[in-house]
DSSP file (Angstrom, degrees, kcal/mol; ACC not computed):
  #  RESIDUE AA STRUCTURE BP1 BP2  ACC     N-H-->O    O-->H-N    N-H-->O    O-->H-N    TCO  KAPPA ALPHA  PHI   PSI    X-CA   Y-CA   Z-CA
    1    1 A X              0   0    0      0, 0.0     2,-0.3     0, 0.0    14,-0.2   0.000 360.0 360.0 360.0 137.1  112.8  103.3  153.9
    2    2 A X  E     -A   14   0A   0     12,-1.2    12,-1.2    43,-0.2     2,-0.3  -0.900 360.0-176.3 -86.8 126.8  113.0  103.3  157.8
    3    3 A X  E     +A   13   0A   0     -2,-0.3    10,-0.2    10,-0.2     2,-0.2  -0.994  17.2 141.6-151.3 121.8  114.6  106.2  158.8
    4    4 A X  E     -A   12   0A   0      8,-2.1     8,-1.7    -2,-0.3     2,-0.2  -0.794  36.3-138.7-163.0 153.5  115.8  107.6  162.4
    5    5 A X        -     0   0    0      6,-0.2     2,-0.5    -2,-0.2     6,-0.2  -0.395  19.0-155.4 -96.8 159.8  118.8  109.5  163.7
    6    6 A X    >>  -     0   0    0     -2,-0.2     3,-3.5   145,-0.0     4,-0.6  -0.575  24.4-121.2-136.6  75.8  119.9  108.0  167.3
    7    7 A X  T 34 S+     0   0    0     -2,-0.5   149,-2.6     1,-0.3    -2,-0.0   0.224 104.3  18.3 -50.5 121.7  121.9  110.8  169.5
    8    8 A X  T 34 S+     0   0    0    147,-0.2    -1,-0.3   148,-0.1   147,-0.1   0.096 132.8  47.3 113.0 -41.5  125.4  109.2  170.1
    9    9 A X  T <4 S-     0   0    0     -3,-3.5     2,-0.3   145,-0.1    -2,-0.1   0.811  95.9-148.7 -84.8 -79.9  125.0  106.4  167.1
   10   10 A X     <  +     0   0    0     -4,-0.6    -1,-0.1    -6,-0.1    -6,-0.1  -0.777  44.3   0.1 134.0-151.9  123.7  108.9  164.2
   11   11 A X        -     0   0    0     -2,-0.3     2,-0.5    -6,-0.2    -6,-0.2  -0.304  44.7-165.6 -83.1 150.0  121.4  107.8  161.6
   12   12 A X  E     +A    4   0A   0     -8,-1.7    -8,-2.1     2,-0.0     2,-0.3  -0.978  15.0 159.5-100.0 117.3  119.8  105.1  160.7
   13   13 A X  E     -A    3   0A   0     -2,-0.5     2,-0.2    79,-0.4   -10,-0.2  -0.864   9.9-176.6-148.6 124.8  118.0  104.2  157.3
   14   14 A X  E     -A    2   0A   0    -12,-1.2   -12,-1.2    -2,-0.3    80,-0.2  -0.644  24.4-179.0 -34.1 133.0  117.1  100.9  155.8
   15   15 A X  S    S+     0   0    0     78,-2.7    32,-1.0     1,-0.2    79,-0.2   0.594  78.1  34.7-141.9 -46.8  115.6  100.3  152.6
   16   16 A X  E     -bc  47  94B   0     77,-2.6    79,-1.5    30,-0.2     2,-0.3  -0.600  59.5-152.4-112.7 171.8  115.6   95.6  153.4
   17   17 A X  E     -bc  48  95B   0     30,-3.9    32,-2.2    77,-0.2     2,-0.5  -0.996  13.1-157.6-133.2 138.7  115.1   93.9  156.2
   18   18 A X  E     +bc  49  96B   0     77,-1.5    79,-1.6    -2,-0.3     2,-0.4  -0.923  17.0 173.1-117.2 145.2  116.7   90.4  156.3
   19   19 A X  E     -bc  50  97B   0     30,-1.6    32,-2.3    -2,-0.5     2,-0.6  -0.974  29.4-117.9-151.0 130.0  115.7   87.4  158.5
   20   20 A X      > -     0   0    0     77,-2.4     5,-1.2    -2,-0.4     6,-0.2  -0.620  13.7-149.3 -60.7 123.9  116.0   84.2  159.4
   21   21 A X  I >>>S+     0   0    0     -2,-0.6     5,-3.5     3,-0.2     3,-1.3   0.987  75.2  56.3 -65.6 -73.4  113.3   81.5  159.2
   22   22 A X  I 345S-     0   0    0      1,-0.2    77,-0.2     3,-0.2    78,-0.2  -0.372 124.8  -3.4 -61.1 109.5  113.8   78.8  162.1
   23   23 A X  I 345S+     0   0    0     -2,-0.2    95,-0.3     1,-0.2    -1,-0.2   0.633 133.8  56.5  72.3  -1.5  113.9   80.2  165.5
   24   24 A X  I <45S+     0   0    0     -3,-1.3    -3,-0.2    75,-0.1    -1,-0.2   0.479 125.5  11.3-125.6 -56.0  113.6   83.8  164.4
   25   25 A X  I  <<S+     0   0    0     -5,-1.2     7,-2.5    -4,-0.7    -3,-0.2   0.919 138.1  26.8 -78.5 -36.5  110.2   84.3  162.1
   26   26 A X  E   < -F   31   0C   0     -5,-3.5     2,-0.3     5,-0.2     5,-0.2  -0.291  61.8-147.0-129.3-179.5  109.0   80.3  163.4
   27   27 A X  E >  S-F   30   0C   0      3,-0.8     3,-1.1    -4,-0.1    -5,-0.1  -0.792  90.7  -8.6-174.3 109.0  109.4   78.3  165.9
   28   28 A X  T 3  S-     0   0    0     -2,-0.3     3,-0.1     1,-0.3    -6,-0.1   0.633 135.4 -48.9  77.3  -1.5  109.4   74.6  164.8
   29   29 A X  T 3  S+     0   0    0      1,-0.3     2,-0.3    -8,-0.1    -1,-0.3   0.196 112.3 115.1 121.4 -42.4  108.3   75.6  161.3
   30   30 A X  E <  S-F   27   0C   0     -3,-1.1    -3,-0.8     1,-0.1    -1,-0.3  -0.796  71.4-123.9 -65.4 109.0  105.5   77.9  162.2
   31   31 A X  E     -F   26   0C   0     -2,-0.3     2,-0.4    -5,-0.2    -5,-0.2  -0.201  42.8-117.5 -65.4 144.4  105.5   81.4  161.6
   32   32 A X    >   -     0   0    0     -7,-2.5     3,-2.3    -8,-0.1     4,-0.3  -0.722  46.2 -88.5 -88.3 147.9  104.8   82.8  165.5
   33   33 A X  T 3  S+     0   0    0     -2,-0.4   105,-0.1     1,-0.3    -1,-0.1  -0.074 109.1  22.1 -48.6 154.6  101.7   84.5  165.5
   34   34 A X  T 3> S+     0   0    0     -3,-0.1     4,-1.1   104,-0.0    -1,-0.3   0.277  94.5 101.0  96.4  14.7  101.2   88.0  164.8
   35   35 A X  H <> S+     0   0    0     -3,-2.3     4,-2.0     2,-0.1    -2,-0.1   0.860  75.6  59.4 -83.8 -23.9  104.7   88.1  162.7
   36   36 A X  H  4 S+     0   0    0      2,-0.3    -1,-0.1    -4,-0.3     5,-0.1   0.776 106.0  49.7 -93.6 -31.4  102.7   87.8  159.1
   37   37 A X  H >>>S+     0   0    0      2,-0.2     4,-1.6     1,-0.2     3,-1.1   0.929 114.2  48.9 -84.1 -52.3  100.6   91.5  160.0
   38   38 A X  H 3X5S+     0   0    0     -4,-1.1     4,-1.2     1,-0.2    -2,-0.3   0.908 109.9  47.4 -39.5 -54.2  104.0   92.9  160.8
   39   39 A X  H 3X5S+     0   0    0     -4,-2.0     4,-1.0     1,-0.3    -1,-0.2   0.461 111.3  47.2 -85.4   8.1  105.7   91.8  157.8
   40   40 A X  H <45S+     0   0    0     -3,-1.1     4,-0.3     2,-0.2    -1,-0.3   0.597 114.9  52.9-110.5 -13.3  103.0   93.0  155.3
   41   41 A X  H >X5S+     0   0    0     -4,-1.6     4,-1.4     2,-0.1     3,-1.1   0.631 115.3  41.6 -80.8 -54.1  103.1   96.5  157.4
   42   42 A X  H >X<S+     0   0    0     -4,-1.2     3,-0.9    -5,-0.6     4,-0.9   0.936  95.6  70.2 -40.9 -56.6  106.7   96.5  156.9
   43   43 A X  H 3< S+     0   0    0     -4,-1.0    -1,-0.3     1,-0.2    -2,-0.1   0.528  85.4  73.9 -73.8  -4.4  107.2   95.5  153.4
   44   44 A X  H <4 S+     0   0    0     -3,-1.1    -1,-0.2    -4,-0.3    -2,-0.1   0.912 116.4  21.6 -65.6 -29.4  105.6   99.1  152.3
   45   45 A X  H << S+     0   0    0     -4,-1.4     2,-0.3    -3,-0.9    -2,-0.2   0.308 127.1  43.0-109.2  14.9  109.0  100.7  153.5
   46   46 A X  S  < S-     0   0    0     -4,-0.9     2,-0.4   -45,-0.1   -30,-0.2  -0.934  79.8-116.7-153.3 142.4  111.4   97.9  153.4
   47   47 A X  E     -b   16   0B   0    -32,-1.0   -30,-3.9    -2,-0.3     2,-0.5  -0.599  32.1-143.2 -49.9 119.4  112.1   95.4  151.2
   48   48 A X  E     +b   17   0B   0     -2,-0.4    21,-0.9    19,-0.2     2,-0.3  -0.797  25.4 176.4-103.7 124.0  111.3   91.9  153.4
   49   49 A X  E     -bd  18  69B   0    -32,-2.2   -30,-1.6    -2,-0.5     2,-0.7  -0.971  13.1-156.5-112.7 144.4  114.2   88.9  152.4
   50   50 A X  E     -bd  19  70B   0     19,-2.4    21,-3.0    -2,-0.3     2,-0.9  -0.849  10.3-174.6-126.3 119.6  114.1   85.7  154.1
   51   51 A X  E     + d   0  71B   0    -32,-2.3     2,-0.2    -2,-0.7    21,-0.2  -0.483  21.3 127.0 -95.8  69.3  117.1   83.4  154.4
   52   52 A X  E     - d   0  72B   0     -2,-0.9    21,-1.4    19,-0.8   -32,-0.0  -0.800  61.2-118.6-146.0-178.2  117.1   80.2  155.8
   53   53 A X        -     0   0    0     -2,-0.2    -1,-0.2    19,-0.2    22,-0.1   0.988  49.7-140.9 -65.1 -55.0  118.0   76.3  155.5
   54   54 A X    >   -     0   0    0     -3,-0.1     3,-5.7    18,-0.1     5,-0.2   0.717  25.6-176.5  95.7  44.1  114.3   75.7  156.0
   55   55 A X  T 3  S+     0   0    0      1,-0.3    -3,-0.0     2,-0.1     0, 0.0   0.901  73.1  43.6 -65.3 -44.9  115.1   73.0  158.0
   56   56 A X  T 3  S-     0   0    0      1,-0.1    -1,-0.3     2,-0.0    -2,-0.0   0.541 107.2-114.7 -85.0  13.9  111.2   71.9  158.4
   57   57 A X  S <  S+     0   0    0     -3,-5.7     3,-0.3     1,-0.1     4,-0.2   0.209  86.1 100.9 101.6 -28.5  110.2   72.4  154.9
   58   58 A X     >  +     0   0    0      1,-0.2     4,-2.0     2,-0.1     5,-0.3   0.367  31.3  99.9 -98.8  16.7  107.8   75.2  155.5
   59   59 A X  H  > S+     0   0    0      1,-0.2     4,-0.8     2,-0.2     5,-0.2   0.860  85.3  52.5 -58.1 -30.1  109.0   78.5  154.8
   60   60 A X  H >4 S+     0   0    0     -3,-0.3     3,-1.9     1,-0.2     4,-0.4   0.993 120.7  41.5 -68.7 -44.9  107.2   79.0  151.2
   61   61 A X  H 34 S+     0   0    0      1,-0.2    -1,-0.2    -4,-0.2    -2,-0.2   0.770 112.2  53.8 -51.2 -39.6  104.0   77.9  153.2
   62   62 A X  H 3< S+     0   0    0     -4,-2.0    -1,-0.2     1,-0.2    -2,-0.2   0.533 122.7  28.8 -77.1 -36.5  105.2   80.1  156.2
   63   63 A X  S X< S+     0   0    0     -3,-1.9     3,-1.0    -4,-0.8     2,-0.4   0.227  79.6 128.1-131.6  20.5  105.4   83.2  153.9
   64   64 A X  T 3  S+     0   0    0     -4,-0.4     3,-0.1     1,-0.3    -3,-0.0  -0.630  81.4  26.0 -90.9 145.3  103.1   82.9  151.1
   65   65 A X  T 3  S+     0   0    0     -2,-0.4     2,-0.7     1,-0.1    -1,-0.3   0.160  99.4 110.0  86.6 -24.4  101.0   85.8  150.7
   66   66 A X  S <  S-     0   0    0     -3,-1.0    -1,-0.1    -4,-0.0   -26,-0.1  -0.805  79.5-120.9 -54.5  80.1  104.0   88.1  152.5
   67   67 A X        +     0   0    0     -2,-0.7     2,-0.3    -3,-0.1   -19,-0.2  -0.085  69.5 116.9 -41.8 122.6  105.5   90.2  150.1
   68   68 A X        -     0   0    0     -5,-0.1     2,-0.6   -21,-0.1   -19,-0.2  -0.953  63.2-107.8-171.4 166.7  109.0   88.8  150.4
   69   69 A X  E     -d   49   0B   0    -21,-0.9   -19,-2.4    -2,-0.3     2,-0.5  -0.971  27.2-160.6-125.2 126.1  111.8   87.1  149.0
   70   70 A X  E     +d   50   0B   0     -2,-0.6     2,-0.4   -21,-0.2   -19,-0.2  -0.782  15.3 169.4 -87.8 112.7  112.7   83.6  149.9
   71   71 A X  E     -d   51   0B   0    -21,-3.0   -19,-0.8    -2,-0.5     2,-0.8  -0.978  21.1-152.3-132.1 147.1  116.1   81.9  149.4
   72   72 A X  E     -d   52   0B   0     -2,-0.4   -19,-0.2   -21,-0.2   -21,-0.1  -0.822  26.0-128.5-110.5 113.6  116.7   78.6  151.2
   73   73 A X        -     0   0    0    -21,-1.4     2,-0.2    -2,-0.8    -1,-0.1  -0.217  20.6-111.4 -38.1 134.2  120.5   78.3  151.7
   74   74 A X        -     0   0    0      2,-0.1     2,-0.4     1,-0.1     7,-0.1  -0.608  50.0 -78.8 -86.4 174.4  122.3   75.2  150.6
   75   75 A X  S    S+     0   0    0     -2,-0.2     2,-0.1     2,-0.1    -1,-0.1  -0.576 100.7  31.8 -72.8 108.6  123.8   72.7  153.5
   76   76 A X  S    S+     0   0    0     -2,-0.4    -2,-0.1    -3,-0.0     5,-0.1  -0.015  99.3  31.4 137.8 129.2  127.1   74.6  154.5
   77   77 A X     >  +     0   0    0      1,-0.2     4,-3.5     3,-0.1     5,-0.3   0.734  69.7 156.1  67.3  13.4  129.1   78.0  155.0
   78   78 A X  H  >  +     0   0    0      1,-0.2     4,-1.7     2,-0.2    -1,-0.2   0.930  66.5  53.9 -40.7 -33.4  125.4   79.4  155.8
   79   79 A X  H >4 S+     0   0    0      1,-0.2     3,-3.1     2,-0.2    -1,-0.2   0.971 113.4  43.4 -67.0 -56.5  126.8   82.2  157.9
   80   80 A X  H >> S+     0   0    0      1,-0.4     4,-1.3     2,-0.2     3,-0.9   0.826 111.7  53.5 -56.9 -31.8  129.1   83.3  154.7
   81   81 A X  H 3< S+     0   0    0     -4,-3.5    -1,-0.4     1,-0.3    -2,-0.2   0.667 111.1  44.1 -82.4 -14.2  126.3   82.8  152.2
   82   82 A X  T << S+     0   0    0     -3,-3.1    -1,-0.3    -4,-1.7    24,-0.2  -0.155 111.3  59.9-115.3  45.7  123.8   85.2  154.3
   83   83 A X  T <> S+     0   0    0     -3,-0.9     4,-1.8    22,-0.1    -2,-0.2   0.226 110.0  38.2 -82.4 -43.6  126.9   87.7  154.7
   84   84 A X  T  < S+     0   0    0     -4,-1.3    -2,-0.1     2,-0.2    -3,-0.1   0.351 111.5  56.9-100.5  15.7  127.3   88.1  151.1
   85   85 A X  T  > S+     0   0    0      2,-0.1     4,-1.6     3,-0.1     3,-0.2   0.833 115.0  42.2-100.9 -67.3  123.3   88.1  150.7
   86   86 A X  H >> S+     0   0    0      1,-0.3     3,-4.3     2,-0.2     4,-1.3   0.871 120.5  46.2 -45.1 -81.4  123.5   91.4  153.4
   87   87 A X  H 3< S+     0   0    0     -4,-1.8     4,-0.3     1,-0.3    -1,-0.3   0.780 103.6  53.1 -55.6 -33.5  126.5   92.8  151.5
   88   88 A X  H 34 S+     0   0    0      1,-0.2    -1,-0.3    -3,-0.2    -2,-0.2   0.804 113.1  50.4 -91.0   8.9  125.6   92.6  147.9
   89   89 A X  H << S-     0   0    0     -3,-4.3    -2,-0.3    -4,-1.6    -1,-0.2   0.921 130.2 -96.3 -75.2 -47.9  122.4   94.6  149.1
   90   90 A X    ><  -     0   0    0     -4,-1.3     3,-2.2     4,-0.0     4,-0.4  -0.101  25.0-141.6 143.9 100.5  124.7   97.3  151.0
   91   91 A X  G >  S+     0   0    0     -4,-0.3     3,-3.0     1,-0.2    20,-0.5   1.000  95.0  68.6 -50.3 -52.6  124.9   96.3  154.2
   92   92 A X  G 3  S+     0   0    0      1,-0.3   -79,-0.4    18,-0.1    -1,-0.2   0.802 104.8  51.8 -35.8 -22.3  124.7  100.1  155.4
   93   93 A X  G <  S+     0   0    0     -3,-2.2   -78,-2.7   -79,-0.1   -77,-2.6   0.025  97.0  77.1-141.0  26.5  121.5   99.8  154.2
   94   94 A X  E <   -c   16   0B   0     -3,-3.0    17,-2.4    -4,-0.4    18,-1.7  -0.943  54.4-149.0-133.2 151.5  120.0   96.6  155.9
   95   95 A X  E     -ce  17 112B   0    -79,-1.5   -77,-1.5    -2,-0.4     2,-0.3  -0.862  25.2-168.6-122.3 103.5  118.5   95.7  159.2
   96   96 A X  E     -ce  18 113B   0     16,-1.1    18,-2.3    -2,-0.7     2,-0.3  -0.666   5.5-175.2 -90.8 132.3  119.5   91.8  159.4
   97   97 A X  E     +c   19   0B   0    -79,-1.6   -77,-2.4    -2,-0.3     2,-0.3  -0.995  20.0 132.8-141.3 126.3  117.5   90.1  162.5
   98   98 A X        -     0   0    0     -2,-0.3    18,-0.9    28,-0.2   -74,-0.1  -0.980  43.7-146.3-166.9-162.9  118.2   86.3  163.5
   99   99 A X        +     0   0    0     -2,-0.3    24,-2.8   -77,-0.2    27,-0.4   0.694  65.3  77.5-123.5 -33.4  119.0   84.0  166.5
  100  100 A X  S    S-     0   0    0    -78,-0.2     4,-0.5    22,-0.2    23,-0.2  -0.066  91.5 -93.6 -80.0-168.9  121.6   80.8  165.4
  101  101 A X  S    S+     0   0    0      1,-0.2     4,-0.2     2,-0.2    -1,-0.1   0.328 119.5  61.0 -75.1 -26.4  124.9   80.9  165.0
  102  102 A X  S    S+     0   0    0      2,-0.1     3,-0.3     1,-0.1     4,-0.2   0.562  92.5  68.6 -74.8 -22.5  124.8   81.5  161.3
  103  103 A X  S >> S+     0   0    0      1,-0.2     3,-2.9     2,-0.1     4,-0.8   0.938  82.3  86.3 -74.9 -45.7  122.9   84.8  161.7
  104  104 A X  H 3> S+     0   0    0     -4,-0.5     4,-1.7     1,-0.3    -1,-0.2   0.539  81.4  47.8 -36.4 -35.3  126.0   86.5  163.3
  105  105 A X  H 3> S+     0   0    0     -3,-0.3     4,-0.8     2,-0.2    -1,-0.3   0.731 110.6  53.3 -93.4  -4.3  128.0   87.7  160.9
  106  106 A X  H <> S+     0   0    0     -3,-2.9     4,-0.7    -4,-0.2   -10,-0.2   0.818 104.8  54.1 -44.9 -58.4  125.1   89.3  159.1
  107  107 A X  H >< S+     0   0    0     -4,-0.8     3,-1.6     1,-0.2    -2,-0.2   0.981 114.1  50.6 -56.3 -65.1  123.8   91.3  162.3
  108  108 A X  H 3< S+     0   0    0     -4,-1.7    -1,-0.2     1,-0.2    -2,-0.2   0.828 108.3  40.1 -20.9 -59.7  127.2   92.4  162.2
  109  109 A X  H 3< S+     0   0    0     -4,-0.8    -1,-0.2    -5,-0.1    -2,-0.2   0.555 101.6 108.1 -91.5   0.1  128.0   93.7  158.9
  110  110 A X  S << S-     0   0    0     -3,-1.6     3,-0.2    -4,-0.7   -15,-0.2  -0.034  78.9-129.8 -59.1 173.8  124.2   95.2  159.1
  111  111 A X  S    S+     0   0    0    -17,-2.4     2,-0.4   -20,-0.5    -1,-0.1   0.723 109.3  12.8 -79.8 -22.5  123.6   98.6  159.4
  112  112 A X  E    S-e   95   0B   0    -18,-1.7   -16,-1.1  -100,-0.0    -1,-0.4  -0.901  77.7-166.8-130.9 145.8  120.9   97.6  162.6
  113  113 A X  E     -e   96   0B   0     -2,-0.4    18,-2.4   -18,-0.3    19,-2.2  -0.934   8.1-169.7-149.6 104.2  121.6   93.5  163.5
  114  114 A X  E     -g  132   0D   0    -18,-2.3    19,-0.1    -2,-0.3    20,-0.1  -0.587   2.8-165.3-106.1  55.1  118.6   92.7  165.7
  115  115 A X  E     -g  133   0D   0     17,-1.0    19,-1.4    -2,-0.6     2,-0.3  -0.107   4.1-162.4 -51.6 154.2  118.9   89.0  167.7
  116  116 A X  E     -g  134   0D   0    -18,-0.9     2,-0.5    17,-0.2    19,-0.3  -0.940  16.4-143.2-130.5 152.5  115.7   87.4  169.2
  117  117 A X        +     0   0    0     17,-1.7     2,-0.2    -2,-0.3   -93,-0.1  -1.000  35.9 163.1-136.0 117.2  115.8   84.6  171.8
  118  118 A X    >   -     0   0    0     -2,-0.5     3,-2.8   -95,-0.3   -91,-0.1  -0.454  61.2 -54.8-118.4-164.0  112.5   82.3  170.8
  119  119 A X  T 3  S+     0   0    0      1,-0.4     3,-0.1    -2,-0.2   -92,-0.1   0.703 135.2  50.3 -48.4 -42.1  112.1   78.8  172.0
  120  120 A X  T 3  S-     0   0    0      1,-0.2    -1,-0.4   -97,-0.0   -93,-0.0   0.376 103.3-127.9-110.0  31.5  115.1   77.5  171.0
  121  121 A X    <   -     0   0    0     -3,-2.8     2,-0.4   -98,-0.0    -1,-0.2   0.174  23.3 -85.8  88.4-166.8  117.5   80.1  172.3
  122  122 A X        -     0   0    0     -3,-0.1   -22,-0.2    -5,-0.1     2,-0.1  -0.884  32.2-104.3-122.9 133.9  120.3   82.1  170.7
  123  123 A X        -     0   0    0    -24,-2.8     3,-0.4    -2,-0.4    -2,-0.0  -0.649  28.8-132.8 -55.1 144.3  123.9   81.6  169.9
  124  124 A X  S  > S+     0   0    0      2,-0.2     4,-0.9     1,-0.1     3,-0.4   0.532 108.3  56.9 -52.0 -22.3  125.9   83.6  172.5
  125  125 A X  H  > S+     0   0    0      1,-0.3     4,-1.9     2,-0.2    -1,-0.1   0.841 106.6  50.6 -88.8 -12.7  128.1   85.0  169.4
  126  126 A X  H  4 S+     0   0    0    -27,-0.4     4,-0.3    -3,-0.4    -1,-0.3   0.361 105.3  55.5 -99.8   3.2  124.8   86.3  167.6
  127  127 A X  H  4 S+     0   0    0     -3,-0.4    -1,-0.2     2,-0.1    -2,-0.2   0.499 113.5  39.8 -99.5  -8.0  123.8   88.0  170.7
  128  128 A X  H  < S+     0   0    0     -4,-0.9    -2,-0.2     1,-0.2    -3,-0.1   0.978 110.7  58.0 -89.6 -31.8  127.2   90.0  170.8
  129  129 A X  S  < S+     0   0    0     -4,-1.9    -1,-0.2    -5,-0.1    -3,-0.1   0.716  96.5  91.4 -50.9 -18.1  127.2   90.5  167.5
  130  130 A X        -     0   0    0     -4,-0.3   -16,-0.2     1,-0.1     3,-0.1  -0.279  67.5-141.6 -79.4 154.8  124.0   92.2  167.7
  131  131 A X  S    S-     0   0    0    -18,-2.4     2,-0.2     1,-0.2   -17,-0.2   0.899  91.7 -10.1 -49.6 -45.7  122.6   96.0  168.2
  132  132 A X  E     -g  114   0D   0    -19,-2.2   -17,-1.0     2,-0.0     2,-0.3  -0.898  65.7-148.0-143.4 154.8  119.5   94.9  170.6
  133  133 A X  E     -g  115   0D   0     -2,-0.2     2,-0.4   -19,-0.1   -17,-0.2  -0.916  12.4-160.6-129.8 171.8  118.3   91.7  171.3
  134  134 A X  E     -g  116   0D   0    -19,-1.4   -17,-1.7    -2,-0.3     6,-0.1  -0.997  28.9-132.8-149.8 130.7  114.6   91.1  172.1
  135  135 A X  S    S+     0   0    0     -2,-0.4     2,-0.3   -19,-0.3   -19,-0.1   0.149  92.9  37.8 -66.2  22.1  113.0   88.3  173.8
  136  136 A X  S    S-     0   0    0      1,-0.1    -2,-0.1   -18,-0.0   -18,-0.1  -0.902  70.7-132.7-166.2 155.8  110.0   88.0  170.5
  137  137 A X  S >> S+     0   0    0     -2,-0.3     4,-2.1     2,-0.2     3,-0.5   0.663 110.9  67.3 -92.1 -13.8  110.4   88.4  167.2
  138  138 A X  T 34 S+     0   0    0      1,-0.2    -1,-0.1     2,-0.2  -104,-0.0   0.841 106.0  44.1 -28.7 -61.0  107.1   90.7  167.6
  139  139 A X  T 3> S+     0   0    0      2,-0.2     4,-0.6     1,-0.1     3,-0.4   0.633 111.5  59.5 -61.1 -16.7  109.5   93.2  169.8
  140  140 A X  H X> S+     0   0    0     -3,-0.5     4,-2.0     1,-0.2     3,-1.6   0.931 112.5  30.6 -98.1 -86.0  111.8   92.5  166.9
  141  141 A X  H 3X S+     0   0    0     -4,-2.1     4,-0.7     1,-0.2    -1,-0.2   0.284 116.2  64.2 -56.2  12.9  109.5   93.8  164.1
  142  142 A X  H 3> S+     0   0    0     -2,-0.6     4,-0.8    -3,-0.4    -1,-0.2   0.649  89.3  64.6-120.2 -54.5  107.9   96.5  166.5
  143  143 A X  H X< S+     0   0    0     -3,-1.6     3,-0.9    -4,-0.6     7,-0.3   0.979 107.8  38.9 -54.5 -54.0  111.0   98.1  166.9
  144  144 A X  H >< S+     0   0    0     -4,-2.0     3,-0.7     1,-0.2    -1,-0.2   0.993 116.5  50.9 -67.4 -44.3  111.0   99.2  162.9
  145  145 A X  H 3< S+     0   0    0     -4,-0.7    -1,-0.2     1,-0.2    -2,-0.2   0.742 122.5  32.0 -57.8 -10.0  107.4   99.9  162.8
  146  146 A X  T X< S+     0   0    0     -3,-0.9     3,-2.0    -4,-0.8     2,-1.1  -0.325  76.9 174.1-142.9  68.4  107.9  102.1  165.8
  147  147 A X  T <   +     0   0    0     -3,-0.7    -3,-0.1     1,-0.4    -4,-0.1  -0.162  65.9  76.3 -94.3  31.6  111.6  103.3  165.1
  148  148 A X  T >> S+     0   0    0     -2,-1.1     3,-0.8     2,-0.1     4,-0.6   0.588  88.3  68.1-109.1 -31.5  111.7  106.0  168.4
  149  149 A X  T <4 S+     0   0    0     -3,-2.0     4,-0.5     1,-0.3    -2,-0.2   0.779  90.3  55.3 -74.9 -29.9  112.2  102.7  170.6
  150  150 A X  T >> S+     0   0    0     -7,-0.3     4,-1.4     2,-0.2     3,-0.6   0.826 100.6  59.8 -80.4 -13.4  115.5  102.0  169.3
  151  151 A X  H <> S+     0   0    0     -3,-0.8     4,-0.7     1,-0.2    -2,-0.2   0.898 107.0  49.1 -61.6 -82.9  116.7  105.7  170.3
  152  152 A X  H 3< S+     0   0    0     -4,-0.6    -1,-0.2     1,-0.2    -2,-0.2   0.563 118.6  37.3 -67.4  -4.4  115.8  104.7  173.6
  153  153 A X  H <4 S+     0   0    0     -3,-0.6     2,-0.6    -4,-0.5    -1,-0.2   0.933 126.1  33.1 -94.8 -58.1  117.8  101.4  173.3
  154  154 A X  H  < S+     0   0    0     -4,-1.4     2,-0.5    -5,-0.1    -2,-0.2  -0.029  89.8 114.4 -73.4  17.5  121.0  102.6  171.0
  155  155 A X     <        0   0    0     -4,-0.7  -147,-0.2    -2,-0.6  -148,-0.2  -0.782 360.0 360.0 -87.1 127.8  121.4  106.1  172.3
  156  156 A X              0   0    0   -149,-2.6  -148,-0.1    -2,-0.5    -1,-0.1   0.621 360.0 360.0 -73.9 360.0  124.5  107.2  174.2
């Protein structure tokens, strides 16, 4: 568990972390570097899930060797199907990070909802829906391994 209290918010504690493949972990298919050492530091205190269409085919490739759990969405209702993925873990108790338009209502219902703007940009509705956004998914993953940075972003 990731665990920090945020004067003005209150606490935070996380037991998963949920992401998107395409345009949040990858870009084009391709995990960006340095995401794969993050997520194997990570997955000793959070359970790591990965969600996505998989639109280029490579996510098992992308994540093998990353303790994680993969599930590739069918064609449709994506946002609602990684809403009830967030929720029947407890949303209170997940920190959902993605970029499209499908991510949004996840980052919402999260307890932390984390957007990134990679190479192919961001829906506007997933950056309002979100806590923070960060320009890398690096800064993304950074933030939970180094969980005093979001007090300075999410503090009143």
């Amino acid at each position: 568990m990731i665990s920090v209290d945020i004067p003005g918010w209150g606490p935070i504690r996380v037991e998963h972390i949920v992401l998107d493949y395409n345009g949040t972990l990858a870009v084009d298919g391709i995990l960006v570097p340095g995401v794969a050492q993050r997520l194997q530091r990570l997955s000793t205190d959070l359970e790591v899930h990965v969600l996505t269409a998989d639109t280029f085919g490579k996510v098992r490739e992308g994540m093998r060797g990353i303790p994680s759990r993969v599930s590739i969405l069918p064609p449709g209702s994506q946002d609602q199907g990684k809403l009830e993925y967030v929720k029947a873990l407890g949303a209170e108790r997940v920190c959902a990070v993605g970029n499209g338009r499908n991510d949004r209502l996840m980052l919402e219902a999260a307890a932390l909802g984390l957007a990134v703007i990679l190479g192919e940009g961001a829906s506007f509705a997933t950056l309002a829906a979100a806590d923070a956004v960060c320009l890398s998914i690096v800064d993304a993953l950074d933030l939970l391994i180094h969980p005093l940075r979001l007090t300075a972003t999410l503090r009143s």
